[in-house]
TORMISE-277173 format. One record per atom (N, C-alpha, C): residue in three letters; atom name; x, y, z. Coordinates in Angstrom, 3 decimals. Layout:
<pts>
PT  resn  name         X         Y         Z
PT   ALA    CA         X         Y         Z
...
</pts>
This chain:
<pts>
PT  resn  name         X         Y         Z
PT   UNK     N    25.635    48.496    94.844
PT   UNK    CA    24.311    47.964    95.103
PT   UNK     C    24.352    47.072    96.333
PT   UNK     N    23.371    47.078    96.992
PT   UNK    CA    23.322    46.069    98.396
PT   UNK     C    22.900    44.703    97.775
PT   UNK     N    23.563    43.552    98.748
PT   UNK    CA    22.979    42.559    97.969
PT   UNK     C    21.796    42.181    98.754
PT   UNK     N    21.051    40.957    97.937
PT   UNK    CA    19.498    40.698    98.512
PT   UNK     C    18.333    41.738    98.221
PT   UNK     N    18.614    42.400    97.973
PT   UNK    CA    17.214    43.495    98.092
PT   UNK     C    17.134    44.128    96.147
PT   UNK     N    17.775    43.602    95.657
PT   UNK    CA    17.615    44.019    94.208
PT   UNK     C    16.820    42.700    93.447
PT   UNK     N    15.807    42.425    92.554
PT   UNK    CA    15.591    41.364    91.996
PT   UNK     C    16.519    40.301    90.718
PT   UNK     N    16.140    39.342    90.623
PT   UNK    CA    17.266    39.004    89.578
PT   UNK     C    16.578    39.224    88.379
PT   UNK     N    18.001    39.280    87.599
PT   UNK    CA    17.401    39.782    86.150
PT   UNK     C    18.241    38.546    85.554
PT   UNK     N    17.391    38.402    84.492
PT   UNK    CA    17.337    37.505    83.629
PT   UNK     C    17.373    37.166    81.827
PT   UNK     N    17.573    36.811    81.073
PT   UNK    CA    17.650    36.326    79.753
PT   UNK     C    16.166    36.044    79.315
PT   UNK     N    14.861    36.556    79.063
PT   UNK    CA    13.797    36.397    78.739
PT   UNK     C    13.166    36.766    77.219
PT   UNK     N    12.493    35.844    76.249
PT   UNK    CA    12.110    35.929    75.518
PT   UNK     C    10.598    36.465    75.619
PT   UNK     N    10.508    38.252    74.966
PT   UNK    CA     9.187    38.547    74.559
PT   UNK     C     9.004    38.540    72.822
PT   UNK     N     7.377    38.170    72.933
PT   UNK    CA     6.794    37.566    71.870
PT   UNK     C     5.563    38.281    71.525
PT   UNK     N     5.903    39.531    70.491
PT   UNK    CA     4.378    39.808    70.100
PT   UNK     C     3.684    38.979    69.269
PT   UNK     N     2.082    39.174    69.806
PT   UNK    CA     1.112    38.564    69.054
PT   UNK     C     1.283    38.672    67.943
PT   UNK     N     0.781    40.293    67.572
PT   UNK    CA     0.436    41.107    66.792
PT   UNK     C     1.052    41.086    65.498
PT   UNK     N     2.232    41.025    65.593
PT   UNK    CA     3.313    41.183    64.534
PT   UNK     C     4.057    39.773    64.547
PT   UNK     N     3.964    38.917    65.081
PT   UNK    CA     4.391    37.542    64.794
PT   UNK     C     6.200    37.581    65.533
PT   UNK     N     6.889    38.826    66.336
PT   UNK    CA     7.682    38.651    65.876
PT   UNK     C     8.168    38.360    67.846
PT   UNK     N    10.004    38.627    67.793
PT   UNK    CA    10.047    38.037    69.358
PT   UNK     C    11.401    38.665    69.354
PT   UNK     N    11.514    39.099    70.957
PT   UNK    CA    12.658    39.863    71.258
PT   UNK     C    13.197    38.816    72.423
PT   UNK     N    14.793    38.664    72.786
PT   UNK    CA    15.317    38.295    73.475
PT   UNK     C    16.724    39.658    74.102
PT   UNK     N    15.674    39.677    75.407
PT   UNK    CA    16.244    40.433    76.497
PT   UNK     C    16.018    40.383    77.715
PT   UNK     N    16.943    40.956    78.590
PT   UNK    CA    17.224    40.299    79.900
PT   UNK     C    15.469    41.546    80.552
PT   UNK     N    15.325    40.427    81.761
PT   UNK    CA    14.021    41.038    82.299
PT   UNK     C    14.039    40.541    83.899
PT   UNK     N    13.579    41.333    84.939
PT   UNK    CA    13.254    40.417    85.986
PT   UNK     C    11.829    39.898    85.853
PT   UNK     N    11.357    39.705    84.872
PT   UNK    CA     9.846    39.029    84.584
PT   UNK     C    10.299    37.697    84.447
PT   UNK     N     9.414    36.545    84.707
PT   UNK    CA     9.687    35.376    84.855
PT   UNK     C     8.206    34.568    84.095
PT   UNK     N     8.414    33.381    83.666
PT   UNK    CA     7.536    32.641    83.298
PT   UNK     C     7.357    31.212    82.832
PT   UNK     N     6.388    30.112    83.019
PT   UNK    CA     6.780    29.484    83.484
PT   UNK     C     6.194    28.861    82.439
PT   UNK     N     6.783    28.979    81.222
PT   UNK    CA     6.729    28.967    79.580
PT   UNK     C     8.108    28.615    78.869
PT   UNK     N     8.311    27.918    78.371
PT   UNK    CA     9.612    28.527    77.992
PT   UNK     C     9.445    27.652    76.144
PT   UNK     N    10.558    28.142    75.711
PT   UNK    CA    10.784    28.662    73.971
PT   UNK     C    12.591    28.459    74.104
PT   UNK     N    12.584    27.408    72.791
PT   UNK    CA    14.042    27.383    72.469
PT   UNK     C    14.316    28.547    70.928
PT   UNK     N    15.250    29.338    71.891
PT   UNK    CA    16.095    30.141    71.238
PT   UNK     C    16.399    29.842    69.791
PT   UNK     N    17.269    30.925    69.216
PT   UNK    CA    17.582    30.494    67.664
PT   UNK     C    19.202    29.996    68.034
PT   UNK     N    20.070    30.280    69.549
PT   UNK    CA    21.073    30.040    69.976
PT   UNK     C    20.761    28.150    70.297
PT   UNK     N    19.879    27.574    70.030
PT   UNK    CA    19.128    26.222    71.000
PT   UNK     C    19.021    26.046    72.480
PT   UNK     N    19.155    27.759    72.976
PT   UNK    CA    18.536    27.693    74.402
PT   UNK     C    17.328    27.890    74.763
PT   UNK     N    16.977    27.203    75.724
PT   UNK    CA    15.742    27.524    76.061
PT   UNK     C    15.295    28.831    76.965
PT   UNK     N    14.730    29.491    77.079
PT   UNK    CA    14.411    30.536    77.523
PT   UNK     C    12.736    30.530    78.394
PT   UNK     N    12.383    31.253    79.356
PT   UNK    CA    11.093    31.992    79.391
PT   UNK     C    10.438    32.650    78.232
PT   UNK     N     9.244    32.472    78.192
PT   UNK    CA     8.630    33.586    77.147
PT   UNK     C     7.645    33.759    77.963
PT   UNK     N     6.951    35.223    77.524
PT   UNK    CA     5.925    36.206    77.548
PT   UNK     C     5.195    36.741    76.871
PT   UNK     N     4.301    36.346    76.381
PT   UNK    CA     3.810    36.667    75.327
PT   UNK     C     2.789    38.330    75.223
PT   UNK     N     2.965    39.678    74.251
PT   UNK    CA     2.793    40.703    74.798
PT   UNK     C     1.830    40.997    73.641
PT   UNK     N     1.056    42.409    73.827
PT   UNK    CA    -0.663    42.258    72.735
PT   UNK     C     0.530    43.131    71.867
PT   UNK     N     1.336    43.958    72.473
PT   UNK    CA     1.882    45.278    71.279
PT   UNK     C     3.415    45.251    71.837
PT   UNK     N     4.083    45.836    70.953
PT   UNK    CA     5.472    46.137    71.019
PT   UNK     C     6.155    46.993    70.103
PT   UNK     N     7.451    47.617    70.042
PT   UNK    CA     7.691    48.431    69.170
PT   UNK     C     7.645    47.977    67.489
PT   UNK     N     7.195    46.599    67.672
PT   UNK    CA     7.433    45.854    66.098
PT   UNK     C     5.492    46.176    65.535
PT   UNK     N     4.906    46.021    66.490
PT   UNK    CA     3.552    46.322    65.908
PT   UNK     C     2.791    47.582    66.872
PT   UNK     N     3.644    48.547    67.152
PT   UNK    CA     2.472    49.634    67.299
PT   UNK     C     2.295    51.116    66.763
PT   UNK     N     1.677    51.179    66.225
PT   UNK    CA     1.369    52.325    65.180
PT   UNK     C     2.210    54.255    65.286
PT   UNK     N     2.849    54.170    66.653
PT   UNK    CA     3.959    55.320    66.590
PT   UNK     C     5.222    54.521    66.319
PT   UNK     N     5.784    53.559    66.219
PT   UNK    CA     6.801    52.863    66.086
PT   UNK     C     6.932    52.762    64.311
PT   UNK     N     6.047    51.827    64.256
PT   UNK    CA     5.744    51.705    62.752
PT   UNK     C     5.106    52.584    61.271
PT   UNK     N     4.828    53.532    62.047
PT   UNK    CA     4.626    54.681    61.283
PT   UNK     C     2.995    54.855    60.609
PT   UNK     N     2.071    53.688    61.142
PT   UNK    CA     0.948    53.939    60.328
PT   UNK     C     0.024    54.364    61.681
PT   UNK     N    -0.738    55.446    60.992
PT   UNK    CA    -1.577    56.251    61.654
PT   UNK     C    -3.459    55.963    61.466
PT   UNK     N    -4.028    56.458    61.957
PT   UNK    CA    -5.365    56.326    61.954
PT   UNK     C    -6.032    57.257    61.125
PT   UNK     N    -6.816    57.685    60.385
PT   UNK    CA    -7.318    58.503    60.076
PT   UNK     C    -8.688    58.903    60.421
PT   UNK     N    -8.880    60.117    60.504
PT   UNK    CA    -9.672    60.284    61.557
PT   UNK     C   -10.852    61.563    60.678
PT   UNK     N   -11.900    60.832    60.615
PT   UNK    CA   -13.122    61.618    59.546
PT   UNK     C   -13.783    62.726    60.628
PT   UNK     N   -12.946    63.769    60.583
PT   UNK    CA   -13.541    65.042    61.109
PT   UNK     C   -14.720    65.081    60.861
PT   UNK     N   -14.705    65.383    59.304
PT   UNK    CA   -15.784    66.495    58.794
PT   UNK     C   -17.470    65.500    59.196
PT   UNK     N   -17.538    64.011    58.981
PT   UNK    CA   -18.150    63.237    59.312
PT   UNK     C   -18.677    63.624    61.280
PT   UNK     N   -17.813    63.378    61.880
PT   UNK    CA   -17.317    63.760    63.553
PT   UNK     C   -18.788    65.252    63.622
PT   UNK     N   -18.174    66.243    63.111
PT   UNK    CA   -18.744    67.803    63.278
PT   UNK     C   -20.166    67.289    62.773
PT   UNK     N   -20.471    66.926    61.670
PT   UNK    CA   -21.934    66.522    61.300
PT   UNK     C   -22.629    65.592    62.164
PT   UNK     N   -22.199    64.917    62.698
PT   UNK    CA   -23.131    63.951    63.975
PT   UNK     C   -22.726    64.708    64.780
PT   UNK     N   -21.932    65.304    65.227
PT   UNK    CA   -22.637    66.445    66.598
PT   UNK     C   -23.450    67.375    66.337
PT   UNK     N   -23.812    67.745    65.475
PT   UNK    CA   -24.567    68.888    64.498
PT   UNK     C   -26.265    68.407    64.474
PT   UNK     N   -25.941    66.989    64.181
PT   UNK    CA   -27.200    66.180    64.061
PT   UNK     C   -27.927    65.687    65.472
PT   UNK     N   -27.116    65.401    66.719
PT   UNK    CA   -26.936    64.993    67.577
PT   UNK     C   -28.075    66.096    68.551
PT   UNK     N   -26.973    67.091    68.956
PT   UNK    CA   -27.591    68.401    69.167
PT   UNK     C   -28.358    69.660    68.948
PT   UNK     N   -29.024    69.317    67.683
PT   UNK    CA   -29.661    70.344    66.817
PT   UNK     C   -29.263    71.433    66.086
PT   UNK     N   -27.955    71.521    65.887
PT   UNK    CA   -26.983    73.010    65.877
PT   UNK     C   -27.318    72.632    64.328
PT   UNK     N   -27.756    73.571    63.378
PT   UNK    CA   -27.947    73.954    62.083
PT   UNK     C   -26.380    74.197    61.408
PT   UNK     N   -25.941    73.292    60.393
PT   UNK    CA   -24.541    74.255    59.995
PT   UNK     C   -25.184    75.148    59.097
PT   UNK     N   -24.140    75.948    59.230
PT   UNK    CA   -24.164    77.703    58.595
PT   UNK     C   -24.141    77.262    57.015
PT   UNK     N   -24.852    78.421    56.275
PT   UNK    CA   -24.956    78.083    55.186
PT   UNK     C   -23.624    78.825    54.523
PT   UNK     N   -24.202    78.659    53.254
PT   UNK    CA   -23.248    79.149    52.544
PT   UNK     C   -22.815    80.607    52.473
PT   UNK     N   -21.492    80.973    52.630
PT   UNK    CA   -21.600    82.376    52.606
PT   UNK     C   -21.868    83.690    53.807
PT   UNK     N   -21.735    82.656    54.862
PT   UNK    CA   -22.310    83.469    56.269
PT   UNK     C   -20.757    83.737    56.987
</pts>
């Protein structure tokens, strides 16, 4: 690596909202915040809206999503008659 032209990286504490919870890893993000460690160092923090501790492909909970509701307000929306029974 050349020197000077790479940024420094650093020991930085991120902190999701969401999930209450906090990661300590190196970052060239900087801030001018800082949070004592569970080591009693002090660190930068960053505080982030989502992370792998609270976001819904990580954690496994999904959305559910009311089709059949969905097709009937476009139905209603646009005038389209659903098909009756048996067609």
């Amino acid at each position: 690596m050349k020197p000077r032209i790479h940024p420094v990286s650093r020991p930085v504490v991120f902190r999701d909202r969401a999930a209450g919870t906090a990661f300590l890893t190196r970052s060239t993000a900087d801030s001018e915040r800082r949070v004592t460690w569970e080591d009693g160092r002090s660190y930068p923090v960053i505080d982030v809206e989502t992370s792998s501790a609270s976001h819904p492909f990580y954690t496994g909970t999904k959305q559910v999503l009311d089709t059949a509701g969905r097709i009937e307000r476009f139905h209603l929306r646009y005038g389209a008659e659903a098909p009756a029974a048996g067609e």
